[in-house]
C-alpha positions as CSV (number, residue, x, y, z in Angstrom):
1,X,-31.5,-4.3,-47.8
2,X,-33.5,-1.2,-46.9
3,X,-35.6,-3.7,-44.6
4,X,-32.8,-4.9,-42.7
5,X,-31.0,-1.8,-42.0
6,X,-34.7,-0.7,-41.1
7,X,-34.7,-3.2,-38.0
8,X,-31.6,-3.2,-36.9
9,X,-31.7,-2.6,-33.2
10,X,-29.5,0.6,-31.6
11,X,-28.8,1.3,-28.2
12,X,-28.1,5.1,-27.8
13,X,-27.2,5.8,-31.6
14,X,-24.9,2.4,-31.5
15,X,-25.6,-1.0,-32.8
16,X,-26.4,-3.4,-30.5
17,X,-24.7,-6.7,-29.1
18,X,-25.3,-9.3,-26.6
19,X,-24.2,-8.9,-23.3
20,X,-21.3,-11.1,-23.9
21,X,-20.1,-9.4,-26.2
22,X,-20.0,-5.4,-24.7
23,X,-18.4,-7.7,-21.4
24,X,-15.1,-9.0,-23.9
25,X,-14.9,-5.6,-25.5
26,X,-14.8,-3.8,-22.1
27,X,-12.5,-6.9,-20.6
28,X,-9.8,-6.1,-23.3
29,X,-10.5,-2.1,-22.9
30,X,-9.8,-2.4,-19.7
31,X,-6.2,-4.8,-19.7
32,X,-4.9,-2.5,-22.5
33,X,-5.6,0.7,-20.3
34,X,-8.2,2.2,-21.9
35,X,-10.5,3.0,-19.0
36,X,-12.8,5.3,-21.2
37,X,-13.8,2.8,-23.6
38,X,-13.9,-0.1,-21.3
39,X,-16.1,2.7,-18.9
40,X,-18.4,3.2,-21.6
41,X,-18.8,-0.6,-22.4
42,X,-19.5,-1.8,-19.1
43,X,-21.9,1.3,-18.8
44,X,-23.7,0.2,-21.5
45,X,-24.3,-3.2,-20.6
46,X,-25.4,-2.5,-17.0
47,X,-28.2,0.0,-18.5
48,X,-29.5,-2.6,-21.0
49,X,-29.8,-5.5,-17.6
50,X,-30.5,-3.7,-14.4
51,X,-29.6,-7.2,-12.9
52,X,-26.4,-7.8,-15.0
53,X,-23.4,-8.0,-12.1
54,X,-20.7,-8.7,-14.4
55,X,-20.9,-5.2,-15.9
56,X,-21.2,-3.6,-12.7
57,X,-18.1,-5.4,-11.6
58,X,-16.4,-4.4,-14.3
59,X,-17.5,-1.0,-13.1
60,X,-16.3,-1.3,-9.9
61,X,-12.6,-2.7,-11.6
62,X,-12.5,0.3,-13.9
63,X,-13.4,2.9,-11.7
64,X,-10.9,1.2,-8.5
65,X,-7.5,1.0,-11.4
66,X,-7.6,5.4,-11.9
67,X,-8.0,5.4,-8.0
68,X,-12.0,6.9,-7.8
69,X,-12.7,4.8,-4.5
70,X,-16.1,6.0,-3.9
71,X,-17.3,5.3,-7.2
72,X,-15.8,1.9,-6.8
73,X,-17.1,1.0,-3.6
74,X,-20.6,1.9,-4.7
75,X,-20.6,-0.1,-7.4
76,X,-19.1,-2.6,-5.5
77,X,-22.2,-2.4,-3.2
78,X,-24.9,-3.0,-6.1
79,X,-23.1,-6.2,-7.1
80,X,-23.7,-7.4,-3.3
81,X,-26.9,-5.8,-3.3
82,X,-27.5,-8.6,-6.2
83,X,-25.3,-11.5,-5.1
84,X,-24.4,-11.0,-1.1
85,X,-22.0,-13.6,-1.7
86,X,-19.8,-12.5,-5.0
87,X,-16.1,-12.8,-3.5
88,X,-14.5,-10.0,-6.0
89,X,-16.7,-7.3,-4.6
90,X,-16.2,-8.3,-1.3
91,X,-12.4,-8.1,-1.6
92,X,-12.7,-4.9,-3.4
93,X,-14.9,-3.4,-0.8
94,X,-12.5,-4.2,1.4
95,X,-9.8,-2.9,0.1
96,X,-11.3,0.4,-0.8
97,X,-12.9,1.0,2.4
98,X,-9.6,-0.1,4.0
99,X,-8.0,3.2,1.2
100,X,-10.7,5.8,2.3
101,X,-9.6,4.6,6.2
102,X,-13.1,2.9,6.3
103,X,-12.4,-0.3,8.1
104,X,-15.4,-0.4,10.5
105,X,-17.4,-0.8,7.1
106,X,-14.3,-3.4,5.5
107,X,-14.1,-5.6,8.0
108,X,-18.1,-7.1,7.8
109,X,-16.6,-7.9,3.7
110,X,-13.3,-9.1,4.7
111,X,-14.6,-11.7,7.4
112,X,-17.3,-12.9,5.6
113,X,-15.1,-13.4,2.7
114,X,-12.2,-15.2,4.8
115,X,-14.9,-18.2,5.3
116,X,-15.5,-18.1,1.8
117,X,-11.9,-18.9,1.0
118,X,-10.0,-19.9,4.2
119,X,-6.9,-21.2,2.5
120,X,-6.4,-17.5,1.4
121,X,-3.6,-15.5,3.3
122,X,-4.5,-11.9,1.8
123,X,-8.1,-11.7,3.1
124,X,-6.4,-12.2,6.3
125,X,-3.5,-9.4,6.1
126,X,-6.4,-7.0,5.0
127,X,-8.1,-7.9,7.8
128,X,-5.4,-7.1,10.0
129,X,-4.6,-4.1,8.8
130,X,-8.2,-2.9,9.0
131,X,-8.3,-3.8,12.6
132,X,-5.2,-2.2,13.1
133,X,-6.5,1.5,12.0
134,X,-9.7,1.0,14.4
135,X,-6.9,0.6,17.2
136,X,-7.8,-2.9,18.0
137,X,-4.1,-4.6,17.9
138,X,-4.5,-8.0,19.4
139,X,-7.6,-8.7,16.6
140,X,-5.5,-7.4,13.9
141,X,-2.3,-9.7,15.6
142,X,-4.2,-12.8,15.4
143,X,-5.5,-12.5,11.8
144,X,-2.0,-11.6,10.7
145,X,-0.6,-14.5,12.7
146,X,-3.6,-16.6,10.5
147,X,-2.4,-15.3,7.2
148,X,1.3,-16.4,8.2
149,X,-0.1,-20.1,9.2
150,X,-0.8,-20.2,5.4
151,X,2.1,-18.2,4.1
152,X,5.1,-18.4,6.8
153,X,7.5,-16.7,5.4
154,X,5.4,-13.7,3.6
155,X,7.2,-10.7,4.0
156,X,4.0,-8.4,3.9
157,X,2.6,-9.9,6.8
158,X,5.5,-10.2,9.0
159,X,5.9,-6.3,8.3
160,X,2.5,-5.6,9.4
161,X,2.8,-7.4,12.0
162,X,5.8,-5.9,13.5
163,X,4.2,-3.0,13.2
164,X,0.7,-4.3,14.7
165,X,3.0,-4.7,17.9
166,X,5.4,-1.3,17.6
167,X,1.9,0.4,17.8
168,X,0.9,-0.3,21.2
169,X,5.0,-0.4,22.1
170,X,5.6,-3.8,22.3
171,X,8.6,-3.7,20.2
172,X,10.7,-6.8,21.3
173,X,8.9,-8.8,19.1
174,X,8.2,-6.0,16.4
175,X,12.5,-6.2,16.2
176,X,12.0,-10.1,16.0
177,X,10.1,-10.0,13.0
178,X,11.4,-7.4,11.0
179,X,15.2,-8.9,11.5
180,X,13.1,-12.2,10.3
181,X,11.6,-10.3,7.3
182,X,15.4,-8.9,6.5
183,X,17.1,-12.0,6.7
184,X,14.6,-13.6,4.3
185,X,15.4,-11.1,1.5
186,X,17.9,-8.3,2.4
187,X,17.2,-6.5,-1.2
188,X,13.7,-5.8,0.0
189,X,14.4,-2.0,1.8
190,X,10.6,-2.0,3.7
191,X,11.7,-4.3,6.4
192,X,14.7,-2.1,7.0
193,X,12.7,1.1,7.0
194,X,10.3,-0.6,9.4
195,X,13.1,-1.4,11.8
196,X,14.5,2.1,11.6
197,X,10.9,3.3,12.8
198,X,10.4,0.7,15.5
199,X,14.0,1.8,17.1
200,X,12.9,5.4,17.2
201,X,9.4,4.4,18.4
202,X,11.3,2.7,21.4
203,X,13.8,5.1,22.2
204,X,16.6,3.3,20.2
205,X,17.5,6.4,17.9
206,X,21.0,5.3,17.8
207,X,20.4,2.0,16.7
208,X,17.9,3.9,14.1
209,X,20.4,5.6,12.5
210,X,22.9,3.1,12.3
211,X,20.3,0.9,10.2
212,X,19.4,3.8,8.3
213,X,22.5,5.5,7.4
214,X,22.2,2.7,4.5
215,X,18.9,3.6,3.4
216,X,18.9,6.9,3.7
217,X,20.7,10.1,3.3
218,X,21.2,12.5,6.1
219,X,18.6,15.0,5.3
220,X,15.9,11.9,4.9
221,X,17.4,10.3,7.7
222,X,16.5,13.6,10.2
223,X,12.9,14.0,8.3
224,X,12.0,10.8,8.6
225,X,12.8,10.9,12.9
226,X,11.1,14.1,13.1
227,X,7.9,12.0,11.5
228,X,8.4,9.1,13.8
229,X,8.7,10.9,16.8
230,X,5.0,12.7,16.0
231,X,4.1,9.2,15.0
232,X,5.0,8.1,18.5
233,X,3.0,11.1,20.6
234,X,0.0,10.1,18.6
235,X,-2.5,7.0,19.5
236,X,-2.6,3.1,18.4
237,X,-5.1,4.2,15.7
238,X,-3.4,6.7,14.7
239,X,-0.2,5.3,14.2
240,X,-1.3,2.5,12.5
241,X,-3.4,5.5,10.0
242,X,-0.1,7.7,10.2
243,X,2.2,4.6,8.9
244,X,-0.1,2.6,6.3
245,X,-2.5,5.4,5.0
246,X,0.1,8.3,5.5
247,X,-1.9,10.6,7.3
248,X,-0.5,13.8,8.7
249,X,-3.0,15.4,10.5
250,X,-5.1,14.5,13.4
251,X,-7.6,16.3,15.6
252,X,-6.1,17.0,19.0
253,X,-3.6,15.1,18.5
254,X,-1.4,16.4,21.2
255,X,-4.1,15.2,23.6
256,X,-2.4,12.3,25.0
257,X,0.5,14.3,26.7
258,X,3.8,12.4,27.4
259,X,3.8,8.6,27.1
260,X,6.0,7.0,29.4
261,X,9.1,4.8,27.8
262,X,9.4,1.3,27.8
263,X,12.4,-0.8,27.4
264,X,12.3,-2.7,24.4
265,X,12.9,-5.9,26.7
266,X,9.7,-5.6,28.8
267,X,7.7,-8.7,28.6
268,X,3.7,-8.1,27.8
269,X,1.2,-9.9,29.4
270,X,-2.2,-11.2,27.9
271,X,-4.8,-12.5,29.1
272,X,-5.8,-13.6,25.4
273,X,-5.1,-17.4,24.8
274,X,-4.6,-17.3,21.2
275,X,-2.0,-14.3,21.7
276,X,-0.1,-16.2,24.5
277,X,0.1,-18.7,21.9
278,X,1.8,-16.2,18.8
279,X,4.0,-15.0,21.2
280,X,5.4,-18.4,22.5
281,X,5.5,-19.0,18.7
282,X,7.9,-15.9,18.5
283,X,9.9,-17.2,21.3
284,X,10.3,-20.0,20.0
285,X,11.7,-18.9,16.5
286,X,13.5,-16.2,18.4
287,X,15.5,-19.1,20.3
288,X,16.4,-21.1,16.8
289,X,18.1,-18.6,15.6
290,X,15.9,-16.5,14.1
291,X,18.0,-13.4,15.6
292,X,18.8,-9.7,14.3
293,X,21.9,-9.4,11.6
294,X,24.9,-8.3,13.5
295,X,24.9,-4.7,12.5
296,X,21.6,-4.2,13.9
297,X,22.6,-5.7,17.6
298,X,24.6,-3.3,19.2
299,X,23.7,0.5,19.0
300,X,26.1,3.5,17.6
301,X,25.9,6.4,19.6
302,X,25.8,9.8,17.9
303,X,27.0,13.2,19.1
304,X,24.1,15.0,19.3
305,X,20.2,13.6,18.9
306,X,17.9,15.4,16.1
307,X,16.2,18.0,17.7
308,X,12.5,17.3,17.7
309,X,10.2,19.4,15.7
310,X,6.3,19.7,16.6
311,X,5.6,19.4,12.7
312,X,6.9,17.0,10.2
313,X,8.5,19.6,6.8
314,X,9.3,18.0,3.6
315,X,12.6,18.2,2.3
316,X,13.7,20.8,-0.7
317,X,15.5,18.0,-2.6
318,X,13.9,15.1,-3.6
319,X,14.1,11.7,-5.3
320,X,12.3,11.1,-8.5
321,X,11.9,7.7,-10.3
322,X,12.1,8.9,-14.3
323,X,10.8,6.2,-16.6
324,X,11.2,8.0,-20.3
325,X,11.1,11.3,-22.2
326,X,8.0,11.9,-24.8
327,X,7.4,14.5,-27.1
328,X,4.1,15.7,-25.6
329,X,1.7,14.9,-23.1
330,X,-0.9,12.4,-24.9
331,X,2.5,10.1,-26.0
332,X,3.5,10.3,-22.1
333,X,0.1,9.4,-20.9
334,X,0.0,6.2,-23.3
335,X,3.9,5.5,-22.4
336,X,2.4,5.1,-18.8
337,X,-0.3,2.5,-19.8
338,X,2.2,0.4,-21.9
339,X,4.5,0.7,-19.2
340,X,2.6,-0.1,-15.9
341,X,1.2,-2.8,-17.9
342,X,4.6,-4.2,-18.5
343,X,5.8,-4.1,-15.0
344,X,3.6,-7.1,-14.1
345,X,2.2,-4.8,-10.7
346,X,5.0,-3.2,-9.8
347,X,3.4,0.0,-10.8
348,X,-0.2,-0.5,-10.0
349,X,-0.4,1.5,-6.7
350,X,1.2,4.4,-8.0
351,X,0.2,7.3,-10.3
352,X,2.2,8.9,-13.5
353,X,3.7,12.2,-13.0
354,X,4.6,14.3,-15.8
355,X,6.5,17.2,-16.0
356,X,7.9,20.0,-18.6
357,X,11.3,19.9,-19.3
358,X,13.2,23.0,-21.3
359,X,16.4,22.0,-23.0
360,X,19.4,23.8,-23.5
361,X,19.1,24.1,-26.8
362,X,15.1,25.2,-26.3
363,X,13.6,21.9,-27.2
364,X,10.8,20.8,-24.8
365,X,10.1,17.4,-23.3
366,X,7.9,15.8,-21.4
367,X,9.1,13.5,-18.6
368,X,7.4,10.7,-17.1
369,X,8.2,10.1,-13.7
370,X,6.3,8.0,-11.3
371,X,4.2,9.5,-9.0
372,X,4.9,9.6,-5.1
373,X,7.8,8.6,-4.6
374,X,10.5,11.3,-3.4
375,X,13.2,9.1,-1.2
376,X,15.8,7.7,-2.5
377,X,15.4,3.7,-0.8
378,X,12.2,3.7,-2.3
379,X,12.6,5.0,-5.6
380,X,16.1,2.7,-6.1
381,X,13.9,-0.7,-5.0
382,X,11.0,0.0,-7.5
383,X,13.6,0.9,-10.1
384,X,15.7,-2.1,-9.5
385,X,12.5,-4.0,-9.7
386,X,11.7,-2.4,-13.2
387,X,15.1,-3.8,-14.4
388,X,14.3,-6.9,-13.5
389,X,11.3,-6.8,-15.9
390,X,13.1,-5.2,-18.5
391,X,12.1,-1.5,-17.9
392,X,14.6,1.0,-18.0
393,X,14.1,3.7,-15.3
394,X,16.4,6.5,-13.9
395,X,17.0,8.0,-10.1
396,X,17.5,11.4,-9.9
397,X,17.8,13.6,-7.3
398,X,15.5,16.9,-8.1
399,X,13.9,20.0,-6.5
400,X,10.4,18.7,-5.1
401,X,8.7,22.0,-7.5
């Protein structure tokens, strides 16, 4: 007995297993949402095999779900660094790159990835949007229009799409799609936001509002303007960074001066064969019916237009999506896990938020909310979604401290 305890092999203080082993350990770690132990795993295993890609992978997984992007991406990189071709790094390279408004460095990942797997329509939207934040539109149109080949009807790529065109002002058929998006499924709110932004971008407040006033309270309605009418003073680029990444601030943004107005009617020319061909396409849907709902046709004028403001303020009242109440913070952390687990995705690009709560009666609880969200479109969809998977979930309307 002594002899066998004698040579058993350790690996930093802990018995050793195969490589299989550590990878099915660290596999479960990491469903169950425990990133630490499934960290330390797949750590382990890529010390022991310098060459070993599927702990490095796992790596890259672990450190890409609690939203560290550069630690993701590089070990992302060492998996291609020791198969070129592995298509899971190369679609999470992409898609962190594309998060840390990297595209120049996605795009290489995303193309050669789109050859690898053709038939697949979210290489192509990522594509798209990566060409969109370097400011190239018509590239970013046609892989878009690619995706929707394979996936006609997708919502997320006739949003990005509409958008692709709002950005360098062609908004005819930026209305087109998003009234195609909307008629598909009018409980999905994005497409409606979308067309409130595009109506603004072209100078159709009016009709903006009158979309919006659904959406939207008043406050959010006049905050969300202000931010579209900066969106609109700013570049292609820009915009495109401004509306998927979120980014607020630009250097010399005001550069540009005054950008002339175009009608929303005004036919755009290309020279680009493949793009002549997407917009007959859109013509052609466009003349079967494929039209705006009614209430989005004719334009409400209002009394007075929102004053513009050269910087975008947050509102003082907010909306927060509260998921449950825990007596402390380690229960509300784990609530979190069992609960974006449970939501099938729903949850995956947000982040928890938790937050103190004094009772009347003194009592303190901790509150999970979820993370990011403050409007009250947003927070209703992703709570109605919850519902529909069984969650309970609660809107409330809050101070933002």
């Amino acid at each position: 007995m002594l002899a066998s305890c004698a040579g058993e092999r350790r690996v930093d203080g802990e018995m050793a297993f195969d490589s299989g082993s550590l990878m099915n350990m660290a596999e479960s770690f990491l469903k169950a949402g425990d990133y630490g132990n499934a960290m330390r795993l797949y750590q382990r295993a890529a010390n022991e095999n310098p060459k070993h890609i599927a702990s490095r992978l796992g790596l890259a997984k672990t450190y890409q779900a609690i939203g560290a992007s550069d630690a993701a991406i590089n070990f992302y990189e060492q998996v291609l660094q020791l198969d070129p071709s592995n298509m899971d790094a190369q679609m999470g390279s992409g898609q962190m790159l594309i998060t840390k408004n990297r595209p120049e460095e996605a795009i290489p990942y995303l193309t050669a990835l789109s050859k690898q797997d053709p038939k697949n329509y979210r290489i192509f939207n990522m594509l798209g949007l990566a060409h969109d934040l370097k400011g190239e539109q018509e590239e970013a149109q046609m892989n878009y229009g690619r995706g929707l080949e394979l996936a006609k009807n997708n919502i997320s790529l006739l949003n990005n799409l509409a958008l692709s065109f709002a950005f360098e002002e062609q908004y005819a058929p930026a209305i087109r799609l998003l009234s195609k998006a909307i008629n598909l499924d009018y409980s999905v709110t994005k497409a409606q936001q979308n067309l409130v932004l595009v109506y603004v971008l072209s100078g159709e407040e009016a009709a903006g509002r009158k979309i919006g006033s659904s959406l939207m309270t008043e406050e959010e309605m006049n905050n969300n303007i202000r931010h579209y009418k900066w969106v609109k003073s700013l570049k292609a680029s820009q915009r495109a960074q401004a509306i998927f990444l979120g980014i607020k601030n630009f250097p010399n943004e005001g550069s540009m001066g005054k950008i002339d107005r175009k009608p929303i009617t005004a036919p755009i020319i290309t020279k680009d064969p493949k793009k002549r061909q997407l917009m007959e396409l859109l013509e052609q849907e466009n003349s079967q019916n494929d039209r705006m709902p009614a209430h989005t046709q004719k334009p409400v004028d209002i009394a007075q237009a929102v004053k513009p403001e050269e910087n975008y303020n947050s509102p003082k009242k907010i909306y927060r999506l509260q998921l449950a109440s825990y007596p402390n913070l380690k229960i509300a952390n784990r609530g979190w896990t069992k609960i974006q687990k449970r939501s099938k995705g729903i949850l995956e690009a947000y982040e928890p938020l938790v937050k103190l709560v004094t009772l009347a009666n003194g009592k303190t609880l901790f509150r999970l909310f979820v993370g990011g969200i403050e409007e009250r479109a947003i927070a209703k969809s992703v709570c109605d979604n919850l519902r529909d998977k069984a969650i309970d979930c609660l809107v409330l309307k809050t101070n933002r401290d």
